[in-house]
MARVO-628505 format. One record per atom (N, C-alpha, C): residue number from 1; x, y, z; atom name. Coordinates in steps of 0.02 Angstrom, whole numbers, padded with zeros to 5 digits, always signed. Each point is the difference from the previous one (the first is absolute). Layout:
+-----+--------+--------+--------+-------+
| num |      X |      Y |      Z | atomo |
+-----+--------+--------+--------+-------+
| NUM |      X |      Y |      Z |    CA |
...
+-----+--------+--------+--------+-------+
//
This chain:
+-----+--------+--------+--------+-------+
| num |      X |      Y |      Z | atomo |
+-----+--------+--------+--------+-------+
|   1 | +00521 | +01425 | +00849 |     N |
|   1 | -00008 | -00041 | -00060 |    CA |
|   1 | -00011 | +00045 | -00061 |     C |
|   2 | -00042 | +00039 | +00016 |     N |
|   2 | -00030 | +00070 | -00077 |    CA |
|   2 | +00078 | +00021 | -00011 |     C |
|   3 | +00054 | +00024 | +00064 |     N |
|   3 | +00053 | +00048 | -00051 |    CA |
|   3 | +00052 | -00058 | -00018 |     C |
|   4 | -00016 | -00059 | +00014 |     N |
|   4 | +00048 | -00047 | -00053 |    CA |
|   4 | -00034 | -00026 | -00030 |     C |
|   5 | -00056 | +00017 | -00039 |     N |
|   5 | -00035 | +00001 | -00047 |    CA |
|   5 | +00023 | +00039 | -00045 |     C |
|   6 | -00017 | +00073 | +00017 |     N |
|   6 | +00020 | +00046 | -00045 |    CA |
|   6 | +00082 | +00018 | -00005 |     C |
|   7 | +00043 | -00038 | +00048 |     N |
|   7 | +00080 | +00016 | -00015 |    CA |
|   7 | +00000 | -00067 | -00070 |     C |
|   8 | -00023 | -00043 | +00030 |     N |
|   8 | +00007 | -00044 | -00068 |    CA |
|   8 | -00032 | +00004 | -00079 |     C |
|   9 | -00035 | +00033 | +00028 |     N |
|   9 | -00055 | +00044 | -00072 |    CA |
|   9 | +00063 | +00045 | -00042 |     C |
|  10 | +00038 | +00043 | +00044 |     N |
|  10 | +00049 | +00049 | -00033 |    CA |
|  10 | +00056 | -00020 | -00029 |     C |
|  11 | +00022 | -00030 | +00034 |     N |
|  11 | +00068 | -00042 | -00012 |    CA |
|  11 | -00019 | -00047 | -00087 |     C |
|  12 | -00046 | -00026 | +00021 |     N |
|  12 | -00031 | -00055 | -00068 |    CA |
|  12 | -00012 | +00048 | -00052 |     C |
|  13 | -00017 | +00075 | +00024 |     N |
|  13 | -00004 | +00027 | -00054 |    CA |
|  13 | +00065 | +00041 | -00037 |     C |
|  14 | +00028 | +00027 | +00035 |     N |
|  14 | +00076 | +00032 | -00003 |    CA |
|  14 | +00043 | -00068 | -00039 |     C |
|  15 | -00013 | -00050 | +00032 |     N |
|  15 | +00054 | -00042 | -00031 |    CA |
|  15 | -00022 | -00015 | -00095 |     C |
|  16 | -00083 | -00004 | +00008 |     N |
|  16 | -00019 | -00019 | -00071 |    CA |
|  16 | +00027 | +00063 | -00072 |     C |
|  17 | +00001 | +00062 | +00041 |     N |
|  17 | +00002 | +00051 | -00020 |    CA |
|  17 | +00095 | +00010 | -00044 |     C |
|  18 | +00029 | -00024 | +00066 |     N |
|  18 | +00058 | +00000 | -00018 |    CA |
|  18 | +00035 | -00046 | -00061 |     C |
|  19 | -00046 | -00074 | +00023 |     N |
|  19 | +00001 | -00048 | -00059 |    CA |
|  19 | +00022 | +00023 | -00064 |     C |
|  20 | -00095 | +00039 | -00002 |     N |
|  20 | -00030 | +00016 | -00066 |    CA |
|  20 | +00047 | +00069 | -00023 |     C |
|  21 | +00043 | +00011 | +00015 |     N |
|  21 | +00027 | +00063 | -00018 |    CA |
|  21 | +00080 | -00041 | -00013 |     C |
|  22 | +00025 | -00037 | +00034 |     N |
|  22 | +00053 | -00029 | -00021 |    CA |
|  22 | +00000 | -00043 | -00046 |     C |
|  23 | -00060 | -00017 | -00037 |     N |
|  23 | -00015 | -00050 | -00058 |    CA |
|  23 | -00007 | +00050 | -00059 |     C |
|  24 | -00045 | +00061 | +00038 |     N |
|  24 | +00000 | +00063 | -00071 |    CA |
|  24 | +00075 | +00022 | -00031 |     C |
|  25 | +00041 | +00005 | +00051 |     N |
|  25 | +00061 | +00029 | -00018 |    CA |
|  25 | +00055 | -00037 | -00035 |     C |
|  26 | -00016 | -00085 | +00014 |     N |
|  26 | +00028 | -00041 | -00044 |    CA |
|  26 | -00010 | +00005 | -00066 |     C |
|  27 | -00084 | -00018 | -00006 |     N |
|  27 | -00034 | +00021 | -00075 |    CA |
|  27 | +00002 | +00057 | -00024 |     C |
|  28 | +00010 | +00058 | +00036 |     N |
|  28 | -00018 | +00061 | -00067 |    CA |
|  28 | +00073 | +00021 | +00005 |     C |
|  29 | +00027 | -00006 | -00074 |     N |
|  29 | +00072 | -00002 | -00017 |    CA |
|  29 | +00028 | +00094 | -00008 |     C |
|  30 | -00021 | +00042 | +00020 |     N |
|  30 | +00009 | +00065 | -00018 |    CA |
|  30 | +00040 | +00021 | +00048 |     C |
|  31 | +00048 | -00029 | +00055 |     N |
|  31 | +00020 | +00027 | +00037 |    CA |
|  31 | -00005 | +00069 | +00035 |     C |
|  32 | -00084 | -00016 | +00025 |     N |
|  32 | -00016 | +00040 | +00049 |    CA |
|  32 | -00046 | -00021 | +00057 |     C |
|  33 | -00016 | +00056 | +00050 |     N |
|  33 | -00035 | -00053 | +00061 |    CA |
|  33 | -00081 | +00029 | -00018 |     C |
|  34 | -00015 | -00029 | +00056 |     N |
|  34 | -00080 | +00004 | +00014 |    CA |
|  34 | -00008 | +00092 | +00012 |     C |
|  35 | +00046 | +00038 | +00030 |     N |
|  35 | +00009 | +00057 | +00019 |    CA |
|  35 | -00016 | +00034 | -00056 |     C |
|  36 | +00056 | -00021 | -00059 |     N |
|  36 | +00014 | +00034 | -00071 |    CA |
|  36 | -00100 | +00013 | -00014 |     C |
|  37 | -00002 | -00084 | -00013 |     N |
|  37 | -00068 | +00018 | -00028 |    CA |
|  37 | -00055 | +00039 | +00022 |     C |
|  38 | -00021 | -00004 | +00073 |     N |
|  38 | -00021 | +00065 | +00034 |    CA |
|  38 | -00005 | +00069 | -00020 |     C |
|  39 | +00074 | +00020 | +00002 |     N |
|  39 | +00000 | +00053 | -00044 |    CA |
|  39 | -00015 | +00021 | -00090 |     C |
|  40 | +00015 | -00037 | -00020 |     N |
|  40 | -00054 | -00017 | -00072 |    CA |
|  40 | -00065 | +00000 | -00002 |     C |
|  41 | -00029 | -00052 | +00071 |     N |
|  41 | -00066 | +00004 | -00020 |    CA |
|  41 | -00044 | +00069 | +00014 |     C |
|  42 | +00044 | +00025 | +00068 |     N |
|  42 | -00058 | +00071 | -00009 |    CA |
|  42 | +00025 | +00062 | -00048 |     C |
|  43 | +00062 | -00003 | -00033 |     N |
|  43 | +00024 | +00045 | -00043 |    CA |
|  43 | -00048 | -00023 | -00064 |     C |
|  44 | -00027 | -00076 | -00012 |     N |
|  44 | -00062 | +00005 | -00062 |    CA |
|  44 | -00063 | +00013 | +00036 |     C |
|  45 | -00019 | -00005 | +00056 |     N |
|  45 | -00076 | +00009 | +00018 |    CA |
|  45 | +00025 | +00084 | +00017 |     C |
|  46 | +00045 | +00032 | +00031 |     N |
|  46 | -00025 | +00061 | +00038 |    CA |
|  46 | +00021 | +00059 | -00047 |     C |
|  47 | +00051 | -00029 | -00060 |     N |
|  47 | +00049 | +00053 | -00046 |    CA |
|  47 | +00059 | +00009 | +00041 |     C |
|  48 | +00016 | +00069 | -00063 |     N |
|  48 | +00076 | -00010 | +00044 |    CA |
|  48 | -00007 | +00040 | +00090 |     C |
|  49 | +00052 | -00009 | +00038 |     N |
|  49 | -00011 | +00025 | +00059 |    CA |
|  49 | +00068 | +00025 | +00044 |     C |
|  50 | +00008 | +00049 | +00041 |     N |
|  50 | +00060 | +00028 | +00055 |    CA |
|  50 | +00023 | -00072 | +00029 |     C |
|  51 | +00065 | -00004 | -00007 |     N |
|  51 | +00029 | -00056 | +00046 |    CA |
|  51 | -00019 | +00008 | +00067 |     C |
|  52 | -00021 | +00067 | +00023 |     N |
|  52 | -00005 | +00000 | +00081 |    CA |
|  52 | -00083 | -00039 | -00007 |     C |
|  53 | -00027 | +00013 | -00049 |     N |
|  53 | -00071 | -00022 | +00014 |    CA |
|  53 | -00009 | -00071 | -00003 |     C |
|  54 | +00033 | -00037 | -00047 |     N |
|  54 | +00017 | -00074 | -00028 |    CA |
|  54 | +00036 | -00010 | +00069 |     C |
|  55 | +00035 | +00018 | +00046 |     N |
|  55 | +00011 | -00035 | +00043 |    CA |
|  55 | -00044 | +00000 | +00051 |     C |
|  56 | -00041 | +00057 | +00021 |     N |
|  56 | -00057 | -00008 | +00056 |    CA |
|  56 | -00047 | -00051 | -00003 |     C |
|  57 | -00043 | -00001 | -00077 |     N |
|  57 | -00040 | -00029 | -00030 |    CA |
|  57 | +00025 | -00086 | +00029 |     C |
|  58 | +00065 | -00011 | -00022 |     N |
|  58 | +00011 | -00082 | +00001 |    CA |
|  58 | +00033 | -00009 | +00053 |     C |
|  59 | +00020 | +00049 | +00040 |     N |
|  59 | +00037 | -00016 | +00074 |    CA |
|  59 | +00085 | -00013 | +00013 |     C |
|  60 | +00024 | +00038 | -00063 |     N |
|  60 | +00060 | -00014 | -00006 |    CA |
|  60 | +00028 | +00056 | +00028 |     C |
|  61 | +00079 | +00006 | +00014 |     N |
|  61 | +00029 | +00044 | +00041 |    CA |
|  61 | +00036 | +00036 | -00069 |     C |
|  62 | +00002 | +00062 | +00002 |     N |
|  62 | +00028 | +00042 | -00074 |    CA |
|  62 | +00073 | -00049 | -00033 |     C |
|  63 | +00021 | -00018 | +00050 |     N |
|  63 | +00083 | -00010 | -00021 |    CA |
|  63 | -00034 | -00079 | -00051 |     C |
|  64 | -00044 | -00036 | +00040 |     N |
|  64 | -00012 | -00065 | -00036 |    CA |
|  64 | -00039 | +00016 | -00073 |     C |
|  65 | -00041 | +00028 | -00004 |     N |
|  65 | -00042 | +00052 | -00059 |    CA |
|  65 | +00057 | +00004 | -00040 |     C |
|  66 | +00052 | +00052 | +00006 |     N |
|  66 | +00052 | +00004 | -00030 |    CA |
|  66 | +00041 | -00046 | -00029 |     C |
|  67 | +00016 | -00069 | +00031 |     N |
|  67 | +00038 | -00041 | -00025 |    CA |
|  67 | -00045 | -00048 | -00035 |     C |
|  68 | -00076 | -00011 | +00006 |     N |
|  68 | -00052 | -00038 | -00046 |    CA |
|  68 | +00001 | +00064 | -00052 |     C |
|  69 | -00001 | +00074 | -00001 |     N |
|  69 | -00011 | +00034 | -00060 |    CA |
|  69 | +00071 | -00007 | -00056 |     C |
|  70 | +00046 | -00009 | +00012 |     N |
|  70 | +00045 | +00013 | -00034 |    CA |
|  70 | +00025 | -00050 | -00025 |     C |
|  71 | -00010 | -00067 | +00004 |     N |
|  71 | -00023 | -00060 | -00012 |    CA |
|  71 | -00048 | +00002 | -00049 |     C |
|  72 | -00056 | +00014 | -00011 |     N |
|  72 | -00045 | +00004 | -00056 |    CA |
|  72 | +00005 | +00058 | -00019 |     C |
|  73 | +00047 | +00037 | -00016 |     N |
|  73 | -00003 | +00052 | -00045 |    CA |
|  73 | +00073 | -00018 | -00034 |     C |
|  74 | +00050 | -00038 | +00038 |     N |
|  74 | +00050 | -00034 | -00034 |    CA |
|  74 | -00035 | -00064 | -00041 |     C |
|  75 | -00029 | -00010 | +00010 |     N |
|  75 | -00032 | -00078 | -00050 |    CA |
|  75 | -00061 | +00042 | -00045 |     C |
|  76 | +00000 | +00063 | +00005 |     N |
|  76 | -00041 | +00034 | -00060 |    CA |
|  76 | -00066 | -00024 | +00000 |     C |
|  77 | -00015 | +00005 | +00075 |     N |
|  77 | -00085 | -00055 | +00020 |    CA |
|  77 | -00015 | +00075 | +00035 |     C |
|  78 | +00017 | +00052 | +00006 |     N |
|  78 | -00009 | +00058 | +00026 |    CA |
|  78 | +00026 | +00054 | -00022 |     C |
|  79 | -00023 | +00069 | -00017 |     N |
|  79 | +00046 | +00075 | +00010 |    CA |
|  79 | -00015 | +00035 | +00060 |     C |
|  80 | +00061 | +00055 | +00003 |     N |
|  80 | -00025 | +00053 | +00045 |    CA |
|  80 | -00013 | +00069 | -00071 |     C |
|  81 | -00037 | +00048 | +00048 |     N |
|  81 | -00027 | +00036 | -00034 |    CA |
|  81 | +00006 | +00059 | +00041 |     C |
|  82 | +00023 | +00062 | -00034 |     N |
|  82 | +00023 | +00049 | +00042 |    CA |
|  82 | -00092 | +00047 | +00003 |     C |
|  83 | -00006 | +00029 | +00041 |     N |
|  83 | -00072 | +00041 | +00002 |    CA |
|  83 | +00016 | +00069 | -00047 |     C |
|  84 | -00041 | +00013 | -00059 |     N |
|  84 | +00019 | +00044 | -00012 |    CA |
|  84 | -00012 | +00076 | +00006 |     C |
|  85 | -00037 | +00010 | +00063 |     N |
|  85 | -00015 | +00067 | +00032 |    CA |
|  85 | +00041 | -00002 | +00064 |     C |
|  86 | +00046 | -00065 | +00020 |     N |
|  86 | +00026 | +00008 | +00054 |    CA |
|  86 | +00053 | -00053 | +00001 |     C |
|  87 | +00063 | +00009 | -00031 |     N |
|  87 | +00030 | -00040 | -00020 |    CA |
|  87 | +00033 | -00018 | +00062 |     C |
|  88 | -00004 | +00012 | +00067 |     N |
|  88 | +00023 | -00025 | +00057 |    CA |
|  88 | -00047 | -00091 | +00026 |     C |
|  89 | -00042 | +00003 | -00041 |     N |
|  89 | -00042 | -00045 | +00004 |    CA |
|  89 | +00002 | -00056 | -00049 |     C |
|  90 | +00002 | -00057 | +00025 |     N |
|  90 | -00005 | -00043 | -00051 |    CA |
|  90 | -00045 | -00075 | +00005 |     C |
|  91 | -00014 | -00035 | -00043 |     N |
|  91 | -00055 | -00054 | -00018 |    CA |
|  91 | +00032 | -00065 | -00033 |     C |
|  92 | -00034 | -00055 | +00013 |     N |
|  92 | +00052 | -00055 | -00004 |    CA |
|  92 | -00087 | -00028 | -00061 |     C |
|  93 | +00017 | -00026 | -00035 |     N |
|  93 | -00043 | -00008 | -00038 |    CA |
|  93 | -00014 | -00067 | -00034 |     C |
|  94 | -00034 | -00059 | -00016 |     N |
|  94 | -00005 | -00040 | -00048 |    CA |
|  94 | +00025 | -00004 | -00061 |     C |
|  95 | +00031 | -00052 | -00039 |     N |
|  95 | +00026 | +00012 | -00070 |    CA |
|  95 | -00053 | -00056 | -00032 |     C |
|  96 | +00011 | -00009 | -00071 |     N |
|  96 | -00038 | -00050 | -00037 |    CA |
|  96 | +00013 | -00071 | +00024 |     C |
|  97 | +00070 | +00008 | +00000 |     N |
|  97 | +00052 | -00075 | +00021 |    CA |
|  97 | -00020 | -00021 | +00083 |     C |
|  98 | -00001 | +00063 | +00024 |     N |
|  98 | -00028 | -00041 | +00080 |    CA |
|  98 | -00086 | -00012 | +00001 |     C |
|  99 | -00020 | +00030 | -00045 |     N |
|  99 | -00084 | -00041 | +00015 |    CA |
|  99 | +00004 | -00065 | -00033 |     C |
| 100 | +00050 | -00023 | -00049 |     N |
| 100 | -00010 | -00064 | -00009 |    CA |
| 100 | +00044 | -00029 | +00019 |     C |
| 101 | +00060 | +00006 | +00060 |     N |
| 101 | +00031 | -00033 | +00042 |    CA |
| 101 | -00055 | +00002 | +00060 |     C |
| 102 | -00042 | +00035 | +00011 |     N |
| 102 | -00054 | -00014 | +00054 |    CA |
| 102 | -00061 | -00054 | -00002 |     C |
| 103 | -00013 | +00001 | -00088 |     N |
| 103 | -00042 | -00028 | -00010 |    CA |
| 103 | +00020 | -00080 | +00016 |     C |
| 104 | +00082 | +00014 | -00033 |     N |
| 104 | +00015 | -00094 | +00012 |    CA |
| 104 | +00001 | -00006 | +00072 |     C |
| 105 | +00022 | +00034 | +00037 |     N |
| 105 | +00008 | -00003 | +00079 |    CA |
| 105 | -00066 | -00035 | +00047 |     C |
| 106 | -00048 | +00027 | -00038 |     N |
| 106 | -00085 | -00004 | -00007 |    CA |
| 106 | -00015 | -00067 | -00015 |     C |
| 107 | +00023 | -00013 | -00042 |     N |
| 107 | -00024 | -00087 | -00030 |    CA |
| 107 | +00045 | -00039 | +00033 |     C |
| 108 | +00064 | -00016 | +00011 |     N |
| 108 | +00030 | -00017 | +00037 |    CA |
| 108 | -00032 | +00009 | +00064 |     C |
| 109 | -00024 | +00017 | +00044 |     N |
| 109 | -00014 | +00013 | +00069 |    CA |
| 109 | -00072 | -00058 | -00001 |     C |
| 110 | -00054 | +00041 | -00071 |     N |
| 110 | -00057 | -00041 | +00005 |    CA |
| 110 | +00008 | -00067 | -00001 |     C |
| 111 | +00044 | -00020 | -00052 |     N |
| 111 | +00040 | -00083 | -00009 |    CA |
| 111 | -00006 | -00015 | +00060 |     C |
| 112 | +00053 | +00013 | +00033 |     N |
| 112 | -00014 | -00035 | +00073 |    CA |
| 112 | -00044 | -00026 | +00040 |     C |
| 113 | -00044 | +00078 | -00005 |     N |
| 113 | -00063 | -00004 | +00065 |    CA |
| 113 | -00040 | -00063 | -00031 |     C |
| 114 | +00004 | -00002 | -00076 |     N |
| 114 | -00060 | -00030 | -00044 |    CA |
| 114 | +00012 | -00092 | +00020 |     C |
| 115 | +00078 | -00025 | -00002 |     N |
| 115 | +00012 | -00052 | +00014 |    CA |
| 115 | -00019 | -00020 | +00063 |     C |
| 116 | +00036 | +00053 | +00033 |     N |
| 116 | -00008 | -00023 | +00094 |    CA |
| 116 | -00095 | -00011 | +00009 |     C |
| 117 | -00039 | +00039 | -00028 |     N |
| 117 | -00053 | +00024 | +00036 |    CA |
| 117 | -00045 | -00078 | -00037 |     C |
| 118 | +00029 | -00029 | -00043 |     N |
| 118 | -00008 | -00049 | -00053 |    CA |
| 118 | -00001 | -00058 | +00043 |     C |
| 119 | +00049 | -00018 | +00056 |     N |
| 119 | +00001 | -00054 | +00036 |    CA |
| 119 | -00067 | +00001 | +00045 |     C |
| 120 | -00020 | +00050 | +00023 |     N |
| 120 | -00069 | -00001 | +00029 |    CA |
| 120 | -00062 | -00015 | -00006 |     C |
| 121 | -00045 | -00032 | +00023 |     N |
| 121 | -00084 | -00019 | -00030 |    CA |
| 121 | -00014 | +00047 | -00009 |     C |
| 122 | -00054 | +00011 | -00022 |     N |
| 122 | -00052 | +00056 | -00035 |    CA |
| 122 | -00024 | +00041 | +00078 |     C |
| 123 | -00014 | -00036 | +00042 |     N |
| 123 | -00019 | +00023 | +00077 |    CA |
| 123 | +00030 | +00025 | +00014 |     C |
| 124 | +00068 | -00019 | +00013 |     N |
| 124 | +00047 | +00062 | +00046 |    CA |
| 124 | +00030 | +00024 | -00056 |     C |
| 125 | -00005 | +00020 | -00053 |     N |
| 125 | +00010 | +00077 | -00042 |    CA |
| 125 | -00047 | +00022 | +00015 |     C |
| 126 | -00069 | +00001 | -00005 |     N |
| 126 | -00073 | +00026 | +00034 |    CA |
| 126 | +00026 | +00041 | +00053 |     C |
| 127 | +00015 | -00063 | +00057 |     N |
| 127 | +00009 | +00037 | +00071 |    CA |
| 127 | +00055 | +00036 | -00018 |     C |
| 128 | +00054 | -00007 | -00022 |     N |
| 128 | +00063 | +00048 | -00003 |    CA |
| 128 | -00017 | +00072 | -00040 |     C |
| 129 | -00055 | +00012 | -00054 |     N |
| 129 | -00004 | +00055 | -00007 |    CA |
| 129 | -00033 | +00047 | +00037 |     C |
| 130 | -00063 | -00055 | +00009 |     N |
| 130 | -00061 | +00050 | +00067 |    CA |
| 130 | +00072 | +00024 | +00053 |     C |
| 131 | +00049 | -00030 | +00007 |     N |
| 131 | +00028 | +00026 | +00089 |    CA |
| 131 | +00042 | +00058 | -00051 |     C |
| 132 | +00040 | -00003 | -00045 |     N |
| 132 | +00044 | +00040 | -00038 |    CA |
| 132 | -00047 | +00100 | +00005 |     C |
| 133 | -00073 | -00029 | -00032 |     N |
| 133 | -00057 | +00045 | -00021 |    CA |
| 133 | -00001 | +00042 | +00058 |     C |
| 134 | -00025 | -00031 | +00083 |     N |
| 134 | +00011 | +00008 | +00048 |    CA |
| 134 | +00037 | +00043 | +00049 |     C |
| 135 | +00050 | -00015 | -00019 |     N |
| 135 | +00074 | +00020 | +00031 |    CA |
| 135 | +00003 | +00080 | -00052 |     C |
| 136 | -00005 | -00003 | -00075 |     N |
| 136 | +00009 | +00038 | -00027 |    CA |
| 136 | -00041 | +00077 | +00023 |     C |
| 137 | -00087 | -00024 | +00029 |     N |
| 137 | -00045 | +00048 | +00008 |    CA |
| 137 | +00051 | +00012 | +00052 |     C |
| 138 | +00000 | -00020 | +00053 |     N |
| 138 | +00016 | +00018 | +00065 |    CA |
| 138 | +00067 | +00046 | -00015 |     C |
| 139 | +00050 | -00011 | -00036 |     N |
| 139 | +00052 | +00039 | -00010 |    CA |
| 139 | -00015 | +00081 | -00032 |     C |
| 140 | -00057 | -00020 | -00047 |     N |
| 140 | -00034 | +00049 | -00035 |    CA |
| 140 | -00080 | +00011 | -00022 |     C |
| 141 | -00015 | +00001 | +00039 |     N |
| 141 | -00087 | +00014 | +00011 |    CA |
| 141 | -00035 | +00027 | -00064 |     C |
| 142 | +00012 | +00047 | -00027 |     N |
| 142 | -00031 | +00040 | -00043 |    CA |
| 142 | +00026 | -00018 | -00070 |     C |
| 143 | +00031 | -00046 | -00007 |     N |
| 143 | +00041 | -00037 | -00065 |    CA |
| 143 | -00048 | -00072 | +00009 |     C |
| 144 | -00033 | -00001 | -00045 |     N |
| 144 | -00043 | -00084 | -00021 |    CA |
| 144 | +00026 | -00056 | -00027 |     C |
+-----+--------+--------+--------+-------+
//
């Protein structure tokens, strides 16, 4: 009974997930994916960074890195940047235009959660953040 509990726990969640990502991609008109933005968001939180590192970091395979980098550096939402003590090296970087194609990406995404999370009583947003809070320690302990 517990692991068709928890197979139905995953599935309900994978599917909500997928939903909510095929509703984002309708709404945010920039023709790019959830991937694109990824890479934006830690090119504004981490600076610029090695494509080999941008792909470890987010779990992408170099060749996919590559075809999300060249993509936002063709839409001028990204540069590369040659190293200049080691020009064999190079850095994929944030532009002005992609922190505020991120930012809309950002409000657009919150839109969503804000409506969906809107159909719920005040209780189970309660319970839905305590388990969110939860889940989060357990993934990351030393992050509050």
């Amino acid at each position: 009974m517990e692991e068709q509990n928890l197979f139905e726990l995953v599935h309900n969640m994978d599917k909500f997930t997928k939903q909510l990502i095929m509703q984002w991609n309708r709404t945010f008109n920039e023709d790019l994916g959830i991937s694109h933005v990824l890479v934006l968001s830690h090119l504004e939180q981490n600076g610029n960074s090695r494509p080999s590192d941008l792909a470890k970091v987010l779990g992408f395979t170099p060749p996919t890195l590559s075809y999300l980098s060249e993509k936002l550096v063709e839409k001028e939402l990204a540069v590369r940047r040659v190293d200049e003590s080691d020009r064999r090296i190079s850095y994929l970087d944030i532009t002005d235009k992609g922190i505020q194609v991120l930012k809309q990406a950002t409000l657009v995404g919150q839109k969503l959660r804000a409506n969906l999370f809107e159909k719920l009583t005040e209780e189970e947003r309660t319970q839905l953040a305590s388990l969110y809070k939860k889940l989060n320690r357990m993934q990351n302990p030393e992050v509050e």
